[in-house]
C-alpha angles and dihedrals in degrees: 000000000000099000099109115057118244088254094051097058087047087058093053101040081056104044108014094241146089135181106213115198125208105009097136121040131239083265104053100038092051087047086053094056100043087056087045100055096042089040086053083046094053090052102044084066091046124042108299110236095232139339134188113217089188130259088276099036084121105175088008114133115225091230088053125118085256095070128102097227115217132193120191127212101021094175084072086056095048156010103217088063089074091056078076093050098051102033103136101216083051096050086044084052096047089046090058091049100046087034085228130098094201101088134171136202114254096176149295135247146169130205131203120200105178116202133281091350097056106129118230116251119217132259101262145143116249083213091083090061102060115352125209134213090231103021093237099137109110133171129240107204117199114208110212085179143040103265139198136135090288101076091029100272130168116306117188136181111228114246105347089132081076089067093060124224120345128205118297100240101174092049093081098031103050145331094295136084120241142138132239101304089207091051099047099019109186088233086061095062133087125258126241109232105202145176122223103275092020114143121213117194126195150163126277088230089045099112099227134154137143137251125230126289104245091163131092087243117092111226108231119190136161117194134190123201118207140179142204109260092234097061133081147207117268114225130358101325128175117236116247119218102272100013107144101032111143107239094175140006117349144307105256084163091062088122089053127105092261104054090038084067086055114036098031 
């Protein structure tokens, strides 16, 4: 461990968040970018894996120019996408953050907010789409591109992982996960202020969301979502391409229910 400051690690125990800076080089983040326009390209011309057209997208057509575009398991596009899960200076940081150094692969993911037509993305806890036992699981979120409130980049409100998880609000309205939008109104949060190749880490209980990009800048991002070995899913989840890789240390967890799915 040692990657993250003293004062770093402070930041994020209080407000379940922490912008790390340098972590890739010029080269491979321009590498990375390169990969991720031509992969989005690729898939533009195929069936998109999953799009989100907003809450008030009304007759808009989840295929439309308003859409934030997603692909999932981008280590299986690509091989310059591992070259982010296994980047040493981002596994020493996420050791600082989940205090372990035996971490496992949840799963990957890329975003694509194209400009002035990005739809906004609820305020909401990661947590409602796969629970933990210990709540270990956080998020690394890699910024392509220079990123504020502007062209619909990460809002966050400070320390609510603190508060534990909220009603599931989307639950009962559709087929996403969000919180009460008066309660934790996107225009409420604060907004994430990040550099081109930034990573911000946070919690899965940390409510965050984004707002719309209104700018002429698309907002690129890639995540992954990792675990400490020795925790476990909560409940009957499905098992994502990848999930369980160890990405550091080793898998003192190999006899639980969720190992049992990938080595029996």
């Amino acid at each position: 461990m040692g990657h993250l400051t003293t004062e770093q690690k402070e930041f994020y125990k209080k407000n379940g968040y922490v912008v790390v800076k340098n972590v890739l080089s010029e080269e491979e983040l321009n590498e990375i970018s390169k990969e991720y326009d031509e992969l989005f390209a690729r898939k533009n011309q195929e069936k998109m894996e999953s799009s989100w057209a907003g809450s008030d997208a009304n007759d808009r057509k989840t295929d439309s120019n308003y859409t934030v575009k997603g692909i999932h398991n981008l280590q299986y596009h690509h091989a310059v996408f591992a070259s982010f899960l296994y980047n040493k200076k981002l596994l020493d940081a996420l050791e600082d953050i989940m205090e372990t150094n035996n971490i496992v692969l949840h799963h990957t993911k890329a975003h694509l907010k194209p400009p002035e037509k990005g739809a906004a993305y609820p305020m909401h806890q990661d947590y409602h789409y796969f629970p933990y036992e210990k709540d270990s699981m956080v998020a690394a979120f890699l910024h392509l591109d220079a990123s504020g409130p502007n062209n619909g980049g990460l809002c966050v409100y400070p320390g609510s992982h603190k508060l534990g998880p909220q009603e599931d609000v989307g639950a009962k309205e559709s087929n996403f996960h969000y919180v009460d939008q008066l309660k934790f109104p996107v225009d409420g949060a604060t907004a994430v202020l990040a550099d081109r190749g930034d990573v911000v880490i946070f919690s899965y209980l940390l409510i965050h969301g984004s707002p719309a990009n209104v700018s002429t800048r698309p907002r690129r991002m890639l995540l992954l979502q990792v675990a400490a070995a020795d925790d476990n899913p909560l409940g009957d989840q499905p098992v994502r391409p990848g999930q369980g890789w160890l990405l550091r240390g080793v898998n003192i967890n190999r006899d639980a229910s969720i190992s049992k799915r990938f080595y029996n």
